[in-house]
N, C-alpha and C positions, 0 to 999 in steps of 0.2 A: 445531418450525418452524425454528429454527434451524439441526439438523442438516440439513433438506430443502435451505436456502439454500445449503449451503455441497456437499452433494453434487450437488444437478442440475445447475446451469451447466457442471460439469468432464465431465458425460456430454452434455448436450444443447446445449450453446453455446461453450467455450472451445474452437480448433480442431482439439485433439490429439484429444480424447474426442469431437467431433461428426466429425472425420474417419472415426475406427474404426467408431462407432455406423452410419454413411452405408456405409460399407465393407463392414460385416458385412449390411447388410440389401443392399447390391449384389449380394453377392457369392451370396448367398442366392436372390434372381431370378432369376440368370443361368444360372439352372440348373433354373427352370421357363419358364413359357408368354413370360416377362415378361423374357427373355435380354437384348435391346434394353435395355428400362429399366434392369436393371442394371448393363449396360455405360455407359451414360448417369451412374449413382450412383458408380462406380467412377472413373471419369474425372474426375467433378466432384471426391470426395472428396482426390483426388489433388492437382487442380489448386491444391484450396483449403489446404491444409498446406502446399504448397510456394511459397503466394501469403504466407501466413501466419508462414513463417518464413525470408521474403527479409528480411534487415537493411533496406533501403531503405523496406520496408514497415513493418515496427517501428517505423523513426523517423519515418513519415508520424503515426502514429495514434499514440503516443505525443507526440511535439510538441506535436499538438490539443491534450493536457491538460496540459502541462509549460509552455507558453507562456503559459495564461491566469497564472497565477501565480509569474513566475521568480524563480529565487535575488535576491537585493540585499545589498547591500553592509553588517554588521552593525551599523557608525556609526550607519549612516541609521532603525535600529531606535528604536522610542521606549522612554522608562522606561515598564515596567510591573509590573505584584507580582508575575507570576510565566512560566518560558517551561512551556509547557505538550509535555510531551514523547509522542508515540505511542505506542504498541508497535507491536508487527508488527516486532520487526527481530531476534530470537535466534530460531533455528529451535530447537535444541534447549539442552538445561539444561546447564550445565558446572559444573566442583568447584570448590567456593571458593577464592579466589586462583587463581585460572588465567586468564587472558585468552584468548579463546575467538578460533577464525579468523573475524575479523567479514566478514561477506559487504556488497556495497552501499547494503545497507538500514540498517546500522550507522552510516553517515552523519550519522544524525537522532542519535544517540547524542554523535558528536565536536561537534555543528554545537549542539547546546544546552548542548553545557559552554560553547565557543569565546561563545556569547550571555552566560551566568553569568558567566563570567569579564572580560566587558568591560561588567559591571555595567549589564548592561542589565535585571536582575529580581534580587530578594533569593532567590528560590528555583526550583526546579525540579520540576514537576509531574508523575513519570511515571504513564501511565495505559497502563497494560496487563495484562490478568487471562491466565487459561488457558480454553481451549476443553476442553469435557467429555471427548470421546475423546481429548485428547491424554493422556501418561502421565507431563508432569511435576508433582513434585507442590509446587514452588516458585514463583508465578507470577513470569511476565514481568514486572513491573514491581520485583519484589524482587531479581533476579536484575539486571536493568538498575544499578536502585542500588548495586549491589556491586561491578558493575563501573566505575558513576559514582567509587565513592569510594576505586577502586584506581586509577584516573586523576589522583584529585587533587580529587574534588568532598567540601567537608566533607559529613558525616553529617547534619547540623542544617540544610543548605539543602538537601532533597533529603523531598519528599514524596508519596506513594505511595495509587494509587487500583488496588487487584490485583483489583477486581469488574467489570473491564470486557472484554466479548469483541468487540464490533462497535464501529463507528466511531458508530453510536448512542447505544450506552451511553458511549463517554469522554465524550463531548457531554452529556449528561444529567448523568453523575457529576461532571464535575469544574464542571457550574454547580453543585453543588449544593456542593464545596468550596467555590465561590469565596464564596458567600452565607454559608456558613458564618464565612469571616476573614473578609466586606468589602471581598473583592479589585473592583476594579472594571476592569482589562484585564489580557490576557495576550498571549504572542508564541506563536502555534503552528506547532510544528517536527512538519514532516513530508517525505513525498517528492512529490516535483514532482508527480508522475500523482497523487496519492492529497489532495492540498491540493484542489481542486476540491470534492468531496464532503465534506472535511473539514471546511473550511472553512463550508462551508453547515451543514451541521449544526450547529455551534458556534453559529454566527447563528441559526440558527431558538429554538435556547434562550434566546435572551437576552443572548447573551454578546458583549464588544468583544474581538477580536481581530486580533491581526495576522499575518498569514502569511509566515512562513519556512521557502521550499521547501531542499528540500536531497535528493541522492540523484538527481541529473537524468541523463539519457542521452540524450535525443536535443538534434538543433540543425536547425538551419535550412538547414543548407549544401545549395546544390543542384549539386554535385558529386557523380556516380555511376560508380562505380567495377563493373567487372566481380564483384566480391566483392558488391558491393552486391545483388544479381540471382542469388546462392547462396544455397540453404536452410542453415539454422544454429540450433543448437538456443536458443542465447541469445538469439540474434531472434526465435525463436517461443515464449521465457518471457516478452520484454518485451511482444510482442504480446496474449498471455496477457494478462496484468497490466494491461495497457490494457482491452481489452473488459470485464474484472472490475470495473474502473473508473467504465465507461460505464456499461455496466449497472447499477453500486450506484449510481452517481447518479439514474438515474432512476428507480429502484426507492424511492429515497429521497423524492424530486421528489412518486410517486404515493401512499406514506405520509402525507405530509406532515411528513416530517424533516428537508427541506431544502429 
């Protein structure tokens, strides 16, 4: 089941694979009785990648989920036992002591030390496991702490839940840590699009949390620039990343996960 989740969306719904998909059954038509229609599939699928990976577009529909829950100020954070850290941010595994090219998603990584260290939790929760087909054989969350405590996080505030692959199970797993110590709240670091779902899930367990988005990209401004109205492929990752989003939330919503 798992694997089904994670490979249809990127063939039948995110825009790069439901472009081609549209594309190849176009192109297909157009060369029988059903030429029209194809040229019809052709044109849409077009229109729709290059709607899809306009920046201006990107930061519409990312906004929508970035804005329900924005960054704040980490002052204004309350004491809790512990910040509850994601995964989802090391694409691939790197050699001990090395500091890896953190890409945007690393965020959640600097933005929960930045919490620890202004004593706002005695500890750090990271919860992140390995996905089956992948081929590292270190999980993300052991590999996260190594790099916490080459940064400067001691070893003894920093604990590890490496059984988790979905935003499900961190939600699950780390209620089941916190009943464990008696923890009764936490701060959860994540990135702005992905807090919405996050967020809910953690509530649906049981759990008091508080949300600290971090890793945000879009804004509000409504200033449009000629570049703004150009396809780009980072604007059709964010746009990605957003319907992943939407989608998991209400895929969530009808579970009953969130």
């Amino acid at each position: 089941m798992l694997f089904l989740t994670k490979l249809l969306p990127p063939i039948f719904v995110y825009p790069l694979g439901a472009a081609i998909l549209v594309s190849a059954v176009g192109l297909v038509l157009s060369f029988t009785a059903w030429r029209r229609v194809g040229q019809v599939l052709l044109a849409v699928a077009l229109f729709s990648i290059w709607i899809a990976g306009t920046p201006i577009f990107a930061n519409w529909l990312t906004y929508r989920l970035e804005s329900e829950f924005p960054p704040v100020d980490i002052e204004t954070l309350p004491q809790s036992s512990a910040v509850i850290l994601l995964g989802g941010v090391l694409g691939q595994p790197f050699p001990p002591r090395l500091v890896p090219d953190l890409d945007d998603a690393a965020d959640r990584i600097i933005h929960a030390l930045r919490i620890y260290r202004a004593g706002k939790a005695p500890y750090i929760l990271i919860s992140a496991g390995t996905l089956p087909w992948e081929r590292a054989t270190v999980p993300e969350a052991q590999l996260i702490a190594d790099l916490l405590v080459e940064l400067g996080a001691p070893r003894s505030a920093l604990m590890l839940d490496p059984e988790s692959r979905t935003t499900r199970e961190n939600a699950v797993n780390v209620a089941a840590i916190f009943r464990e110590h008696g923890w009764q709240n936490g701060i959860l670091v994540t990135s702005g699009a992905h807090m919405p779902r996050a967020l809910a899930a953690f509530q649906k367990v049981g759990l008091s949390v508080t949300p600290a988005s971090t890793d945000v990209h879009a804004s509000s401004s409504s200033s449009i620039t000629l570049f703004d109205l150009l396809p780009d492929a980072g604007a059709l990752a964010r746009t990605t990343s957003a319907i992943k989003e939407m989608l998991g939330f209400y895929v969530y919503r009808f579970q009953g996960w969130a």
